[in-house]
Biotite code that builds the C-alpha atoms (Angstrom):
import biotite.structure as struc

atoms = struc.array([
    struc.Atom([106.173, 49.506, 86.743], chain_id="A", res_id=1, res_name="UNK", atom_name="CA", element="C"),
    struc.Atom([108.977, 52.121, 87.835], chain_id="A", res_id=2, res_name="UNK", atom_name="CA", element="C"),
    struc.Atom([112.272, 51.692, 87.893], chain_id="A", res_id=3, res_name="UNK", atom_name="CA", element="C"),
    struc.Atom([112.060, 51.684, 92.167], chain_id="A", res_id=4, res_name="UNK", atom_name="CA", element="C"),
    struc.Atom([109.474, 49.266, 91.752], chain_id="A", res_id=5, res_name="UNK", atom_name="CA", element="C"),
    struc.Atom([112.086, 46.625, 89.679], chain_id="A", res_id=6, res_name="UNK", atom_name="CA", element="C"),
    struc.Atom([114.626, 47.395, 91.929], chain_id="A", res_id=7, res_name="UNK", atom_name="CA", element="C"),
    struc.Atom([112.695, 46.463, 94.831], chain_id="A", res_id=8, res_name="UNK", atom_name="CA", element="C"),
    struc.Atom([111.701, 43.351, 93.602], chain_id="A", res_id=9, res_name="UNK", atom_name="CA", element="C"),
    struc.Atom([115.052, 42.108, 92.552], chain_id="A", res_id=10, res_name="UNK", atom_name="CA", element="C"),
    struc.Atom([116.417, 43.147, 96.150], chain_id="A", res_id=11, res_name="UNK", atom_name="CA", element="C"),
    struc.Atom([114.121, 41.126, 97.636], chain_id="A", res_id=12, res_name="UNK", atom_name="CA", element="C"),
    struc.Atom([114.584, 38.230, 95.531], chain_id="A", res_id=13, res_name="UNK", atom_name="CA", element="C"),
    struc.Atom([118.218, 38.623, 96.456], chain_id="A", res_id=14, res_name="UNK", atom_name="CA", element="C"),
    struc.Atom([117.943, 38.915, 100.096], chain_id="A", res_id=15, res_name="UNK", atom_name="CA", element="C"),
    struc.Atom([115.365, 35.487, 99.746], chain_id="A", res_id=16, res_name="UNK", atom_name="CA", element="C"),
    struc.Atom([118.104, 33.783, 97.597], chain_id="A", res_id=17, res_name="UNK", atom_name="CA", element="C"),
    struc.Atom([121.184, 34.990, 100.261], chain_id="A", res_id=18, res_name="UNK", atom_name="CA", element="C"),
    struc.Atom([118.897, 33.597, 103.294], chain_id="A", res_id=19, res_name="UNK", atom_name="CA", element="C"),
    struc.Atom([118.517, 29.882, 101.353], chain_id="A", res_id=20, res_name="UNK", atom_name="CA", element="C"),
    struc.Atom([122.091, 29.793, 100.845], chain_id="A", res_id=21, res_name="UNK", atom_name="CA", element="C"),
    struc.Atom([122.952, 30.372, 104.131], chain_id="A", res_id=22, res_name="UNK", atom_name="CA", element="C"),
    struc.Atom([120.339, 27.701, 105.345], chain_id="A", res_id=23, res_name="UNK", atom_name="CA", element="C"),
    struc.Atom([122.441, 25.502, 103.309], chain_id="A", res_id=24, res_name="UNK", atom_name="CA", element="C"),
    struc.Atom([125.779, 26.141, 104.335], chain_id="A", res_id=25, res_name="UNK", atom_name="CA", element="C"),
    struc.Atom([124.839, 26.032, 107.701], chain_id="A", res_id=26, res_name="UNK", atom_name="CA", element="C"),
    struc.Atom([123.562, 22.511, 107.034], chain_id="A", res_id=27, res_name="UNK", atom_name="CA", element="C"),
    struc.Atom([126.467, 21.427, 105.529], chain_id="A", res_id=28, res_name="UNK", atom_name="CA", element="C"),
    struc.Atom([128.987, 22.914, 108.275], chain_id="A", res_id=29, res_name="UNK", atom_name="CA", element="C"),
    struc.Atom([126.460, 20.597, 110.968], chain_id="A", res_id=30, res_name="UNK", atom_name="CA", element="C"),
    struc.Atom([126.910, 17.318, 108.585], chain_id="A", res_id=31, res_name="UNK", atom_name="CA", element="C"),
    struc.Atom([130.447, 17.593, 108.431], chain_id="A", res_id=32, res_name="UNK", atom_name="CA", element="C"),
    struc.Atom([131.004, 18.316, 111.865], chain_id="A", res_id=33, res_name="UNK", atom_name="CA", element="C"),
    struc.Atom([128.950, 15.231, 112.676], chain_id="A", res_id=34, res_name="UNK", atom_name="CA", element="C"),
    struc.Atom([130.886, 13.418, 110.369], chain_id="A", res_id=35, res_name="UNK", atom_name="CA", element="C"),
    struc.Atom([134.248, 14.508, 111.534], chain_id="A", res_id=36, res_name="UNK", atom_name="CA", element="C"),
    struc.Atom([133.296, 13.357, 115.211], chain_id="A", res_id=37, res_name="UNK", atom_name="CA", element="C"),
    struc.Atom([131.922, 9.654, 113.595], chain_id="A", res_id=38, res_name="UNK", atom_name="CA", element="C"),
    struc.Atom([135.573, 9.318, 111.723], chain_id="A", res_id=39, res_name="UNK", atom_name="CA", element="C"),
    struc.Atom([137.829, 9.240, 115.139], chain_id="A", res_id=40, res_name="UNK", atom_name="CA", element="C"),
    struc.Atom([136.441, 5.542, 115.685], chain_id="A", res_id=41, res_name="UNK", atom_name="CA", element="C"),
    struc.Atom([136.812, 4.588, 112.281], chain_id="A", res_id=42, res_name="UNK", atom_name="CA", element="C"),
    struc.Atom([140.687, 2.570, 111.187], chain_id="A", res_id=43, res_name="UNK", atom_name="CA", element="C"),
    struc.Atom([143.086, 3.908, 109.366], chain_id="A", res_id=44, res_name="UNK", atom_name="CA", element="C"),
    struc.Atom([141.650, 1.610, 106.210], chain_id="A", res_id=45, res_name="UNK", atom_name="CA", element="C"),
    struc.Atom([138.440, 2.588, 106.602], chain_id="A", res_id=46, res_name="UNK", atom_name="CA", element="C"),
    struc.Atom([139.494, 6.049, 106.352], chain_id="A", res_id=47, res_name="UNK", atom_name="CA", element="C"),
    struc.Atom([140.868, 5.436, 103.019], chain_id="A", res_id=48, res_name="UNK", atom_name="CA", element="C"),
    struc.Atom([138.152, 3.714, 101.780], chain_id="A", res_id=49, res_name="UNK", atom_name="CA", element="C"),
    struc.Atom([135.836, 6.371, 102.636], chain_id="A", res_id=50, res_name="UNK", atom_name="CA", element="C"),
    struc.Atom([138.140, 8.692, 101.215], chain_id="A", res_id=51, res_name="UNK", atom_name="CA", element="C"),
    struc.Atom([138.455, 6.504, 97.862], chain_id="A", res_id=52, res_name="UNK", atom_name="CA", element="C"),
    struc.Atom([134.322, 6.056, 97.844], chain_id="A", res_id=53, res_name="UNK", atom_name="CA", element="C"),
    struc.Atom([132.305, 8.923, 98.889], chain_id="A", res_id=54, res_name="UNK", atom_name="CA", element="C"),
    struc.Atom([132.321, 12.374, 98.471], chain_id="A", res_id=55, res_name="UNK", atom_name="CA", element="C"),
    struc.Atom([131.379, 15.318, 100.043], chain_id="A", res_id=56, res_name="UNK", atom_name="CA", element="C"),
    struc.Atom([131.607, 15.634, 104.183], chain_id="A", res_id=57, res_name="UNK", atom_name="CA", element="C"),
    struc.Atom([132.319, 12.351, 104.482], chain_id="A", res_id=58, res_name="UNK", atom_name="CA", element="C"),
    struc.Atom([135.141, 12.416, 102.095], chain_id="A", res_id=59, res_name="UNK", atom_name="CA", element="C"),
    struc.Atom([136.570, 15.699, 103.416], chain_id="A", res_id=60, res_name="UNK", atom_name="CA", element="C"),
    struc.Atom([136.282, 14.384, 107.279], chain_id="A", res_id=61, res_name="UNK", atom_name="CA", element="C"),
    struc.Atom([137.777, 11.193, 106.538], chain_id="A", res_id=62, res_name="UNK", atom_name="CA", element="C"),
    struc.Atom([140.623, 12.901, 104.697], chain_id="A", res_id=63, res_name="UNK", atom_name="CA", element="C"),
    struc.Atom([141.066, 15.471, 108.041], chain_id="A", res_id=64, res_name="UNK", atom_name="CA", element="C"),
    struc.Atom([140.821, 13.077, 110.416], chain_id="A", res_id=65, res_name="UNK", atom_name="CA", element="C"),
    struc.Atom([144.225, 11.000, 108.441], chain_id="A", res_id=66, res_name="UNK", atom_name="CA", element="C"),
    struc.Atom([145.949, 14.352, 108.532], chain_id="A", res_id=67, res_name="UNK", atom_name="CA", element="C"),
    struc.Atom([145.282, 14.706, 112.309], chain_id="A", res_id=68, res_name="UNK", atom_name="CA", element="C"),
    struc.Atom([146.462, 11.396, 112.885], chain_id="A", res_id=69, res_name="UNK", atom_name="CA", element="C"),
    struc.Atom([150.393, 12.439, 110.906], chain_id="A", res_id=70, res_name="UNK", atom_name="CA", element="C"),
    struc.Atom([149.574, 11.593, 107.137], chain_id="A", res_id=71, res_name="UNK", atom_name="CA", element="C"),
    struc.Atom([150.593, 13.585, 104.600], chain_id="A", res_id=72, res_name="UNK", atom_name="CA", element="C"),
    struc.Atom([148.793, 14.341, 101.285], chain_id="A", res_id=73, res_name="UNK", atom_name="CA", element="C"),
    struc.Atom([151.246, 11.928, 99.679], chain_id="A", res_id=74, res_name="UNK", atom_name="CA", element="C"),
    struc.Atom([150.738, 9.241, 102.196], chain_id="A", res_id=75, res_name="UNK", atom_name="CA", element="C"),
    struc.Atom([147.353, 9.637, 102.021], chain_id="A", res_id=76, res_name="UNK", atom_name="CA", element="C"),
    struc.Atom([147.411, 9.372, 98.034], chain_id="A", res_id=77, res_name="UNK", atom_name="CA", element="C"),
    struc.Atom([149.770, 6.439, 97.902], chain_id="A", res_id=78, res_name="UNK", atom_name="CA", element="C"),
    struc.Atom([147.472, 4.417, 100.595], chain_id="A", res_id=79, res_name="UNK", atom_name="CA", element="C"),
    struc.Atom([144.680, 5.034, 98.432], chain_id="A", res_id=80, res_name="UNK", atom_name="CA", element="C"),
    struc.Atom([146.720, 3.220, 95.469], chain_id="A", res_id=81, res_name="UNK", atom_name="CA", element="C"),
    struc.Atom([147.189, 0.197, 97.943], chain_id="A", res_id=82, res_name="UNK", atom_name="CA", element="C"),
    struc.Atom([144.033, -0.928, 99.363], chain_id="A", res_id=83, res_name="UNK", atom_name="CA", element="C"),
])
């Protein structure tokens, strides 16, 4: 097998590997989004709880949606400590 022939290959394998990782962060950008528009409805406390408890989109909505709503990182962290 030629040099060409390797290089080929791993191209491919490289443009299959970009494509799959771009399914995925599309995927992720739709589940947050749907999270962020579940967290308006949700209280301030369950916003922290949610915060304190989950990770991922949920976690990173719920922590957007308290900034949006005037809390600052510090707020946010000392609520956290409280409930």
């Amino acid at each position: 097998m030629g040099f060409w022939d390797v290089a080929g290959k791993v191209a491919k394998g490289a443009g299959k590997l970009t494509v799959a990782v771009g399914k995925e962060m599309l995927n992720q950008g739709q589940e947050y989004k749907q999270d962020r528009e579940n967290m308006s409805d949700e209280s301030d406390q369950e916003l922290i709880r949610i915060v304190k408890n989950q990770s991922g989109s949920k976690k990173t909505a719920a922590w957007a949606e308290l900034k949006d709503r005037g809390y600052s990182p510090d707020d946010i962290k000392y609520m956290m400590n409280g409930v």
